[in-house]
TIBADREN-934825 format. One record per residue (C-alpha): residue in three letters; x, y, z negated. Coordinates in steps of 0.1 Angstrom, whole numbers, padded with zeros to 4 digits, always signed. Each point is the difference from the previous one (the first is absolute). Layout:
REM TIBADREN-934825
ALAXYZ
...
REM end
This chain:
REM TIBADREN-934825
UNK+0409-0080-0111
UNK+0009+0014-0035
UNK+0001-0024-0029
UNK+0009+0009-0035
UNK+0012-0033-0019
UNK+0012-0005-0034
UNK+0032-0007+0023
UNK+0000+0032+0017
UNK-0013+0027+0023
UNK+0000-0014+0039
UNK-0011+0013+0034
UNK-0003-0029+0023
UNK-0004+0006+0038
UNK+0005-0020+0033
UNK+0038+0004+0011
UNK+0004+0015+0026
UNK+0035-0010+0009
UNK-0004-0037-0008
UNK-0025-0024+0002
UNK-0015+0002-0037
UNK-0005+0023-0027
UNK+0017+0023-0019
UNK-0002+0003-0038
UNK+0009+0034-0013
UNK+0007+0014-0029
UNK+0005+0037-0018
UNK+0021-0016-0027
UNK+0031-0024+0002
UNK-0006-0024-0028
UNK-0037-0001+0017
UNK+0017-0014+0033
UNK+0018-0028-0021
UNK-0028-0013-0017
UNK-0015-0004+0031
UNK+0033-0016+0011
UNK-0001-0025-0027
UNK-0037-0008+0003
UNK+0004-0013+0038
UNK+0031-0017-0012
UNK+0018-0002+0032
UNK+0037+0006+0000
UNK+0005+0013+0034
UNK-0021+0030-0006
UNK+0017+0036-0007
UNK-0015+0030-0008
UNK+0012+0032+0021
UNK-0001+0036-0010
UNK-0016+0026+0019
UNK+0014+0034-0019
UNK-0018+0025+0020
UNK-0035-0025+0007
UNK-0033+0003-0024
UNK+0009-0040-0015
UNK+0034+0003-0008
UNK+0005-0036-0001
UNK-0010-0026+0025
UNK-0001-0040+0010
UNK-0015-0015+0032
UNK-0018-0035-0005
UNK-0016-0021+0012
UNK-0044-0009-0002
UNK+0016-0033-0019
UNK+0021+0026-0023
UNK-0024+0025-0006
UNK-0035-0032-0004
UNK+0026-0013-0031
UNK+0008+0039-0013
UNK-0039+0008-0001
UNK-0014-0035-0016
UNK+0029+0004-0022
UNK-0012+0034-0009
UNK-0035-0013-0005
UNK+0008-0035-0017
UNK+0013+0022-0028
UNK-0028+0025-0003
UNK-0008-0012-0039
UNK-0007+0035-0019
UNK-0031+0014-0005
UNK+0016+0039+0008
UNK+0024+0008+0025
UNK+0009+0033-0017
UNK+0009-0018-0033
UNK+0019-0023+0018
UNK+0020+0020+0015
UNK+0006+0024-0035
UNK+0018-0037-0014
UNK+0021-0009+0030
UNK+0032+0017-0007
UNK+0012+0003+0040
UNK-0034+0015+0008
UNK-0015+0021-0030
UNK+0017+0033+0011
UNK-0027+0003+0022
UNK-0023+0001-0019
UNK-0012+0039+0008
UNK+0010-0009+0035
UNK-0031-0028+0003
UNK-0024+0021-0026
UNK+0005+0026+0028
UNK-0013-0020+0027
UNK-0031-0017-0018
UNK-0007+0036-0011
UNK-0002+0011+0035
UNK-0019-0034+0014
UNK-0027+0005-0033
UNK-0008+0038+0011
UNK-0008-0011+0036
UNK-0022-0022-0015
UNK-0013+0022-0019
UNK-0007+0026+0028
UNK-0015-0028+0017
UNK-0032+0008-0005
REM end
């Protein structure tokens, strides 16, 4: 799953290693919020140079339930994209997430 946050960009995905699920993230300071969000202080992040998500953390479904109603608990804007522009660790992306609603509002347009 992809979910674009006013904390960060994330791909979550069953592990495949481990028992759980790995968060992963494009961006470091993405990884940490993440971090700080499940508030748990025997979680590390690795780094995966070469991999698509350069930084990575296995959790657990306890982990990842508090990261996501955490995420949602704090939904209280009215536009994710103006959000975003006024958070100063995530508003350098802001062409990065026009982008992608861009491309998701012409395949709704050809949608026919």
């Amino acid at each position: 799953m992809w979910i674009m946050t006013q904390h960060g960009f994330y791909s979550i995905v069953a592990s495949k290693e481990q028992k759980g699920f790995q968060i992963r993230a494009r961006v470091q300071q993405d990884i940490e919020n993440a971090l700080e969000i499940i508030d748990d202080d025997e979680l590390t992040f690795i780094i995966t140079p070469q991999a698509d998500y350069r930084f990575r953390v296995t959790v657990s479904k306890e982990q990842l339930t508090r990261f996501m109603n955490h995420v949602v608990a704090h939904i209280d804007y009215p536009n994710f994209k103006e959000r975003i522009h006024k958070k100063s660790d995530q508003k350098y992306k802001d062409d990065a997430y026009l982008a992608v609603w861009a491309t998701m509002y012409q395949l709704q347009l050809d949608q026919k």
